[in-house]
C-alpha positions in Angstrom: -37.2 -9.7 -15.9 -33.9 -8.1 -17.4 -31.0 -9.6 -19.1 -30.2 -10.5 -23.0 -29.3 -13.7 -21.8 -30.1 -16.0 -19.1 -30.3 -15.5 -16.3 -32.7 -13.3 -16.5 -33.6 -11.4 -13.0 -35.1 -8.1 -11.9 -31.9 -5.9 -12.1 -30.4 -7.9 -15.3 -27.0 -7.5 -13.4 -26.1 -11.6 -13.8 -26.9 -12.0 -17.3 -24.1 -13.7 -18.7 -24.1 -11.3 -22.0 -25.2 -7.3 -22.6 -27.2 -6.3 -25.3 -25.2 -6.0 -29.0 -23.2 -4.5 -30.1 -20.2 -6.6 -29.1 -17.0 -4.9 -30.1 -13.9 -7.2 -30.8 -10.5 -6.4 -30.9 -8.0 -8.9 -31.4 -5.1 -11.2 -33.5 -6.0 -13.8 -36.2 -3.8 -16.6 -37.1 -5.1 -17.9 -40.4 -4.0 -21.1 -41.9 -5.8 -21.9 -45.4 -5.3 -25.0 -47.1 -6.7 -27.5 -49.4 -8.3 -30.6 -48.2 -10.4 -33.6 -49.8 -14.0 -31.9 -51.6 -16.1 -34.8 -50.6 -15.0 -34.6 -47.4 -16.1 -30.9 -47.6 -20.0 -31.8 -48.8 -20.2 -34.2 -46.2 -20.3 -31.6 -43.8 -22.8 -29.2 -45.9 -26.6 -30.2 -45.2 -29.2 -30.6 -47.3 -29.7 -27.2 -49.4 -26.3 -25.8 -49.5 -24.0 -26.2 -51.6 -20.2 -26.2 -52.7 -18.7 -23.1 -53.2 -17.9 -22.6 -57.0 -14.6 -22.0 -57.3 -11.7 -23.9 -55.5 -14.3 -25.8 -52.9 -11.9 -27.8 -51.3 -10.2 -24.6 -49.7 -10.8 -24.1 -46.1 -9.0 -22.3 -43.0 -8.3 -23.3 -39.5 -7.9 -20.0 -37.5 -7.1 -19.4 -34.2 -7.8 -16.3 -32.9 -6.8 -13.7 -29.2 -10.0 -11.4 -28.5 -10.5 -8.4 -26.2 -14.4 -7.9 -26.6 -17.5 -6.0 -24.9 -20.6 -4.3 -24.7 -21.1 -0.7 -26.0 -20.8 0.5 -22.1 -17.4 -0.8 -21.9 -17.6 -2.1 -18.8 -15.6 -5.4 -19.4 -12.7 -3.5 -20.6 -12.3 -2.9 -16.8 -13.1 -6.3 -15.7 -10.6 -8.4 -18.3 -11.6 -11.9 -17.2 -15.0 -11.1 -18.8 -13.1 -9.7 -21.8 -10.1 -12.0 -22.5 -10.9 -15.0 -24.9 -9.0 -17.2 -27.4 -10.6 -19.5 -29.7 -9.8 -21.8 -32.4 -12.9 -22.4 -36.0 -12.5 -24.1 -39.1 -14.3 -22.8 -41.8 -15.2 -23.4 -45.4 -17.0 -21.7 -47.8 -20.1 -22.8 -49.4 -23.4 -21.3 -51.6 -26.8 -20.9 -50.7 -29.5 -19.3 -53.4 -26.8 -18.3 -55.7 -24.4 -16.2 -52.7 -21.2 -17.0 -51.3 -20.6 -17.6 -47.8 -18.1 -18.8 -45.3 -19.5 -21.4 -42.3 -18.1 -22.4 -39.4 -17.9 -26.7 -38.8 -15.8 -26.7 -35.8 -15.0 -24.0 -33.4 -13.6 -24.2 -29.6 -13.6 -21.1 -27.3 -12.3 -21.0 -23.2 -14.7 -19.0 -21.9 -18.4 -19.7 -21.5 -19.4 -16.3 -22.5 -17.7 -16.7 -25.6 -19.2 -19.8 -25.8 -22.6 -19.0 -25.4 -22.4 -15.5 -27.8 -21.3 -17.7 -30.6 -23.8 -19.9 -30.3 -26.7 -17.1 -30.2 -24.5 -16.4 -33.3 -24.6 -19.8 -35.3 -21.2 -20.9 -34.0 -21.1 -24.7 -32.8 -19.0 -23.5 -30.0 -17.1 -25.7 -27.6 -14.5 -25.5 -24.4 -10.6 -26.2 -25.5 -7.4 -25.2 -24.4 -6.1 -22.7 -26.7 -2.8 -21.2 -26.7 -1.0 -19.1 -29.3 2.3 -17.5 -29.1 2.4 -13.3 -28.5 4.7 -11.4 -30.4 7.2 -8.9 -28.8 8.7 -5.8 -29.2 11.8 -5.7 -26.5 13.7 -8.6 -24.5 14.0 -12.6 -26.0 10.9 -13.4 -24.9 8.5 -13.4 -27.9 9.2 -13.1 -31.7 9.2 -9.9 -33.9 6.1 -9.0 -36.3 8.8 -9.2 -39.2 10.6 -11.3 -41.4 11.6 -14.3 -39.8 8.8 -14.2 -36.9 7.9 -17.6 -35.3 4.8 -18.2 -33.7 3.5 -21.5 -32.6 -0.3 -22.7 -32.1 -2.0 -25.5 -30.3 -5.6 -26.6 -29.5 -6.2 -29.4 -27.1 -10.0 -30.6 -26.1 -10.8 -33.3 -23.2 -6.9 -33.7 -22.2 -5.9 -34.0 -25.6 -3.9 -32.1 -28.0 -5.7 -32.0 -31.1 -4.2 -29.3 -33.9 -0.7 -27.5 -33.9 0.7 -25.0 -36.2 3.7 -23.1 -36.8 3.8 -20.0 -38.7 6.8 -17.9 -40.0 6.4 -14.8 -41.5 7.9 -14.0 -44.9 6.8 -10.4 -45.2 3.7 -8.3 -45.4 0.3 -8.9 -46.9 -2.3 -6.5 -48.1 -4.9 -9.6 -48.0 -5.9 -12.2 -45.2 -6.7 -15.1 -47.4 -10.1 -15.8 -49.2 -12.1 -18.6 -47.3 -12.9 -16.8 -44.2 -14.3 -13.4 -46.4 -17.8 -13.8 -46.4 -20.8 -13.5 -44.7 -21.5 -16.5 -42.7 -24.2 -18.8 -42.7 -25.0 -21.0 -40.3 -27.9 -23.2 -38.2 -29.2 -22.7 -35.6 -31.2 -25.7 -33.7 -32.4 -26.9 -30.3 -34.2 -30.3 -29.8 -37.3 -30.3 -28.4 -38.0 -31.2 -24.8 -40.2 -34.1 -25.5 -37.1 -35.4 -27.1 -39.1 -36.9 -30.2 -36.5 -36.0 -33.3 -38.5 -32.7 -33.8 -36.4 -29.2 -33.2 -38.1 -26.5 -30.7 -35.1 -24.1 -32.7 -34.3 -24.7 -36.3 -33.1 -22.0 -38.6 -30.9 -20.9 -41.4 -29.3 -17.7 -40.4 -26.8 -15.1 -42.1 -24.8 -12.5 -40.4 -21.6 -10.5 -40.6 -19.1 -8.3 -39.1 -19.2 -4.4 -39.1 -16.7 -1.6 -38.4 -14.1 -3.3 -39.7 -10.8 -2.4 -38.8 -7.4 -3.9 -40.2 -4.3 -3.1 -38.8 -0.8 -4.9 -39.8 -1.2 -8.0 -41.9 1.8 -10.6 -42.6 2.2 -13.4 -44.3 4.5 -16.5 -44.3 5.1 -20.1 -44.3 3.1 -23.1 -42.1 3.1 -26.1 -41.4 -0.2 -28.0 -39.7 -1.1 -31.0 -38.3 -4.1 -32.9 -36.8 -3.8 -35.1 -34.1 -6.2 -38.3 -34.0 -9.1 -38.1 -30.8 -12.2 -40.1 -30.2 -14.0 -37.2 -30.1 -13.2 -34.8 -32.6 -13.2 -34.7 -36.1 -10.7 -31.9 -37.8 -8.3 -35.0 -38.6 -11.2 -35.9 -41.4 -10.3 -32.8 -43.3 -6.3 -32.9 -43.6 -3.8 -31.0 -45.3 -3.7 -32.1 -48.8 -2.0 -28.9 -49.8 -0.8 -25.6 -48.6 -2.2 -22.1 -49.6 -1.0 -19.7 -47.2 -1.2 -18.3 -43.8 -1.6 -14.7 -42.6 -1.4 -12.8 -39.2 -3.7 -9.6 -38.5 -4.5 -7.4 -36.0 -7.8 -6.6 -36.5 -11.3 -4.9 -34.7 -15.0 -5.5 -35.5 -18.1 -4.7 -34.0 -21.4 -7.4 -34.3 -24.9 -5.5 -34.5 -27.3 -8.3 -35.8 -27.9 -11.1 -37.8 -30.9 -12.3 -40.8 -33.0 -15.3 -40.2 -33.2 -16.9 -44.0 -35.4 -20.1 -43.2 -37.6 -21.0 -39.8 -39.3 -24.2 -39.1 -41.7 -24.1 -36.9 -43.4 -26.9 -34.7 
C-alpha cells in the first residue's frame, strides 16, 4: 500500500498528505505579551521546565499559508493549499535548551490539521479570519505606517480571540517567544482504553529554508473571550510586549524523537 498518510491504497493517489518536504509560504501576525507564570507551568508537564529568562512571555499568532509537497502539485489545486490558523505558544527548557511549544492551535483545513499533528501540534478546526493588506483601491490597508489589520478566531459558534494591530514602522526582528525549535508530545491512547498510551513521545523539530521578507511592527490590542470549551482566556494579557507582521517562507524536512515509551 502507498500513501504517507492514511488512507493508504495501491496507487497512494487519496492520501490525505505527500511525503516531506512541505513548503510554506505565508503572513504571520504575531502578538507577544506577558501573562500570569504559574499559569504558564500549569501547562508544562512533568520534565520541562520554565524558560529562564522572562517565562511569563508568550505569543498568540495567527497565521495565512500557501503550502505543498516538493511536486508542487497543490499550487495548482489551491483548496488543498490555502490554510489559516491561529497557536499560542510559550517558551520553555528541556535538558538545559530553549524551546518554544505550542498549547493551543486551531487550523480550517483537515490537512493542516492532520500535518500538525504528525508534527506535535494539538491541532483543532476554527474559523479564522485575518485582514489582507492592499496595494490599490480602499479595500484593504497599506503595509506602512498607520496600517490596520484586524483578527479573529471563533471555535464551536463562538468567537473566542480578536486582535487589532497597527503598524508603527518596520522591524528587523519578529519577537522572541516563537524563535526556537519546538518541542512538543506526541500521544495516542491505547485501544483497550486502560490509561496506557499506544503513542507517547517527546519530540523536537524545526523549520528550514528560511525566508523573511518585509517585517513591521506596531501597536495591539487583544482580548479573550470566555467559552466552555476553550481555555486561552486562562492566560490573559497582563502586559503588552509587541506585535509584528511578516511575510515569510519555510520548508519542513523532519523532526527528532527525544523520549519513547513503549507498551
Amino acid at each position: 500500500m502507498k500513501g504517507f498518510l492514511f488512507p493508504r491504497t495501491p496507487t497512494g493517489q487519496g492520501t490525505l498528505l505527500p511525503n516531506p518536504p512541505w513548503h510554506y509560504s505565508g503572513q504571520l501576525l504575531t502578538f507577544e505579551y506577558r501573562t500570569d507564570v504559574d499559569a504558564v507551568k500549569l501547562y508544562l508537564p512533568e520534565g520541562i521546565d520554565l524558560a529562564d529568562e522572562d517565562p511569563g512571555a508568550v505569543a498568540l499568532i495567527w497565521a495565512d499559508w500557501q503550502s505543498c509537497g516538493s511536486d508542487f502539485n497543490e499550487l495548482l489545486d489551491p483548496v488543498r493549499a490555502q490554510y489559516k490558523e491561529v497557536f499560542l505558544v510559550v517558551r520553555c527548557k528541556h535538558q538545559g535548551e530553549t524551546y518554544t511549544r505550542c498549547l493551543f492551535i486551531w487550523v480550517d483545513k483537515d490537512f493542516a490539521m492532520l500535518r500538525g499533528i504528525l508534527q506535535g501540534y494539538p491541532k483543532r478546526l476554527g474559523s479564522i479570519h485575518l485582514t489582507r493588506p492592499a496595494t490599490v483601491g480602499l479595500g484593504g490597508p497599506r503595509l506602512k505606517s498607520g496600517g490596520k489589520f484586524g483578527a479573529t478566531l471563533a471555535v464551536n459558534d463562538r468567537r473566542i480571540a480578536e486582535g487589532v494591530f497597527t503598524i508603527t514602522g518596520n522591524s528587523e526582528q519578529n519577537g522572541f517567544v516563537n524563535g526556537h525549535p519546538m518541542l512538543h508530545n506526541r500521544q495516542v491512547p491505547a485501544i483497550e482504553i486502560d490509561g496506557r498510551d499506544a503513542l507517547n513521545e517527546l519530540i523536537a523539530h524545526s523549520a528550514s529554508d528560511v525566508d523573511v521578507g518585509a517585517t513591521f511592527t506596531g501597536d495591539f490590542d487583544l482580548s479573550y473571550i470566555e467559552s466552555p470549551s476553550e481555555e486561552l482566556h486562562l492566560l490573559p494579557v497582563r502586559e503588552k510586549i509587541g506585535a509584528y507582521w511578516r511575510d515569510i517562507g519555510v520548508t519542513w524536512k523532519a523532526g527528532l524523537t527525544i523520549a519513547r515509551d513503549n507498551l
